[in-house]
Structures are given as C-alpha cells and as structure tokens.
C-alpha positions as CSV (number, residue, x, y, z in Angstrom):
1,X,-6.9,-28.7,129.9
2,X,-4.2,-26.0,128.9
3,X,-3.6,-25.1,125.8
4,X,-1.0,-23.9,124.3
5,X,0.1,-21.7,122.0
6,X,3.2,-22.6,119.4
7,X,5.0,-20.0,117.4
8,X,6.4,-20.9,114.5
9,X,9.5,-18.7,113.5
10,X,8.1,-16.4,110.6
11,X,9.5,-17.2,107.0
12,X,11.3,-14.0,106.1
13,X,9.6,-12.6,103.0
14,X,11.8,-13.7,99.5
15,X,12.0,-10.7,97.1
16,X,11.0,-11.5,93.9
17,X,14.1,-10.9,91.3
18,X,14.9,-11.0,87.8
19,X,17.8,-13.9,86.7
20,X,19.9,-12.0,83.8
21,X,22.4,-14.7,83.1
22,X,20.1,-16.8,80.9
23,X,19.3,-13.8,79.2
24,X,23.1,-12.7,78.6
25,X,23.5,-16.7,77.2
26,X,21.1,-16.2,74.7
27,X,22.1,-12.7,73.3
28,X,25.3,-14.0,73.3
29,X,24.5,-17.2,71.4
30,X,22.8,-15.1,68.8
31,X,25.6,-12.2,68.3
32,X,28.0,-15.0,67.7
33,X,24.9,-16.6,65.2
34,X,24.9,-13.2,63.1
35,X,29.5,-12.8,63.5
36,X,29.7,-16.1,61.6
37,X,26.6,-15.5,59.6
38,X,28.2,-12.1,58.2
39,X,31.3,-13.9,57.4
40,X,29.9,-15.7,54.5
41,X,28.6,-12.6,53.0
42,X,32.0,-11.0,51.2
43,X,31.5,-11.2,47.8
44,X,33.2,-14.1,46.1
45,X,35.3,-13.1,43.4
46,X,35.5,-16.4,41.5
47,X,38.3,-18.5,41.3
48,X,42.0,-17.7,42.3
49,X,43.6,-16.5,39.2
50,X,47.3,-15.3,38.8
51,X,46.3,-11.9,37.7
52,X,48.3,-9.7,35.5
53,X,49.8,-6.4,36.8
54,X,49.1,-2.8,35.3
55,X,50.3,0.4,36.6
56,X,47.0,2.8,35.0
57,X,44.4,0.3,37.1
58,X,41.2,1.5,38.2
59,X,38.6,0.5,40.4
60,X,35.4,0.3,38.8
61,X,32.8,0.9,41.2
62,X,29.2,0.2,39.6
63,X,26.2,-1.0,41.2
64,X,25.6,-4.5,38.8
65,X,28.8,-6.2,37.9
66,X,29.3,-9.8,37.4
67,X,32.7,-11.7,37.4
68,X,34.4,-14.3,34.7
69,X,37.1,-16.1,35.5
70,X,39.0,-17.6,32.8
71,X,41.6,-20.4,34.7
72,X,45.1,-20.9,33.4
73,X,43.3,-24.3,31.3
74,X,41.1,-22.1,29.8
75,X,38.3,-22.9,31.8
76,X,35.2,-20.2,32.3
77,X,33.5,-19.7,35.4
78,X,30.6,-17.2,35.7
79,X,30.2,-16.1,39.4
80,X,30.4,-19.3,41.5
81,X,29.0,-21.5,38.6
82,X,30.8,-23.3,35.4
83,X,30.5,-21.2,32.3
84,X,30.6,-22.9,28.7
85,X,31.7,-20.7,25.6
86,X,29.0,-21.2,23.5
87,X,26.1,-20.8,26.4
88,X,27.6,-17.6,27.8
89,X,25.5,-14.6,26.5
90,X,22.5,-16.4,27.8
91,X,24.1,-17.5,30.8
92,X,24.7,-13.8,31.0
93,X,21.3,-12.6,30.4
94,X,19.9,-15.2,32.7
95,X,21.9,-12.9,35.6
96,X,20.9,-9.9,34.4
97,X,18.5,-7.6,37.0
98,X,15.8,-5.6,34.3
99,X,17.7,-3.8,31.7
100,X,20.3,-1.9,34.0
101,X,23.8,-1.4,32.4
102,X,25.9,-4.8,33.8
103,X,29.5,-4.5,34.1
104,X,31.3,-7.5,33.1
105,X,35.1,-7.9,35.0
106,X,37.1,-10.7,33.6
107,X,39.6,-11.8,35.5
108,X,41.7,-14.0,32.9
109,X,44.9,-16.0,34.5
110,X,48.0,-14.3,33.0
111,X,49.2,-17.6,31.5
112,X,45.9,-17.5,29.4
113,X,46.3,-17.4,25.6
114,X,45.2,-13.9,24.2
115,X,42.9,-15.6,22.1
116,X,41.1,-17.4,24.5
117,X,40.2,-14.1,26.0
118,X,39.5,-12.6,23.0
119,X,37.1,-15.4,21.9
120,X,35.4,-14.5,25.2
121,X,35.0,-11.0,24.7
122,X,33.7,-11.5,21.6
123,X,31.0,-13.6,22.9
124,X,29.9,-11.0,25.4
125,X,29.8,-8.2,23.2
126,X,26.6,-10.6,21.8
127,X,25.1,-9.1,25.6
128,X,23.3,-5.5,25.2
129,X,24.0,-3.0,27.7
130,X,26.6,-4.8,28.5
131,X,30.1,-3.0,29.7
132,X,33.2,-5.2,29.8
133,X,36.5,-5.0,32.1
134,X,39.6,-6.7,32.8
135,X,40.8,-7.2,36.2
136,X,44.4,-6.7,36.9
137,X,46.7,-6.3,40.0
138,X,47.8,-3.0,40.5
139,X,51.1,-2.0,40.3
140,X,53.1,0.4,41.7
141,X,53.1,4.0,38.8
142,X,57.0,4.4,38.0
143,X,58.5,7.2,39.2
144,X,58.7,11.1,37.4
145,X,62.0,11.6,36.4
C-alpha cells in the first residue's frame, strides 16, 4: 500500500485589529447627548415682557439674583413658577441660598400700572438682605452737543 501525503494550502495568518467605527458612533452619539443637553441650560429669564427703555441702564452682575416678572395683566411670576402677591416674601425666602445678599430684578411689562409695581416692591422690601432692580432695555445715550 502507498500512502500518500496531502497538503493542504496553509491559511495565511489574520492579524488581529482594532474596529474604530463603533467607537467613533458612540462618542459621537454622546457629544450630540451633552450639545442638546447644554442647550437647556441658559438661564430663563421668565416670561416675555415688553420691557421699558432707559438710556443710564446697567448690568447688574451679582452672584444670587432671582427674576419677577410682572405681565401686562398684572400677573407675577417668580422664576419659572406663578407668584401670588400676598405669598411673595415667603415665596422669596423659600429661594433664598443661606443668608447671602439676593438681588431681586423685576422685569415689569411697560403697560403695567405704576402701582401694581409699587405694591410689589413694597412687598419685597418685607425680604431682608434683599437688593431690588428693575430691568429695562437699553437704549442708545443721546448724543453731546
């Protein structure tokens, strides 16, 4: 008997390597996660309010401030949430971080009654350590003759 001998063709040897594309997928999936995230971060400024103009406006830049909106109706809203008149010291103080100084912007619609504002005002001044501002729209300063 004769033997013989087969050869098999000899697998060429696969190098091992590392598949990126996956991995690009994902950091993509979670840059776009913190882009959107990020865009609901910006500080809400209450409602939109026709705001009244003043050529001598300042920005007030303090670390604790909290917004009022007054609305053309007369309507208060503390932040994001509905504000009532006779609640809002305690509202107030409710918002407060420890006993830091708080700087209070209203932004009253211009088609507000003064009083209304007023009547606000006076209830914040109830608040200790409590700084109060209005907001307006700058304007442009008039020219030096």
């Amino acid at each position: 008997m004769r033997s013989q001998i087969v050869h098999l063709p000899e697998e060429p040897e696969i190098q091992p390597e590392i598949n990126i594309v996956p991995m690009i997928d994902v950091i993509f999936v979670v840059l776009i996660f913190f882009i959107l995230s990020s865009l609901f971060l910006t500080r809400s400024e209450g409602l939109p309010v026709n705001l009244p103009g003043a050529a001598t406006s300042e920005n007030q830049l303090q670390q604790h401030t909290l917004t009022l909106t007054i609305t053309s109706g007369g309507d208060l809203q503390l932040g994001n949430e509905a504000a009532a008149l006779e609640s809002l010291a305690e509202q107030v103080q409710a918002r407060r971080v420890g006993d830091r100084p708080l700087l209070m912007i209203i932004r009253a619609d211009k088609e507000v009654q003064h009083g209304r504002v007023i009547e606000v005002m006076d209830r914040l001044r109830q608040v200790p350590n409590l700084e109060l501002a209005i907001a307006t729209i700058p304007e442009a300063a008039p020219a030096a003759p």
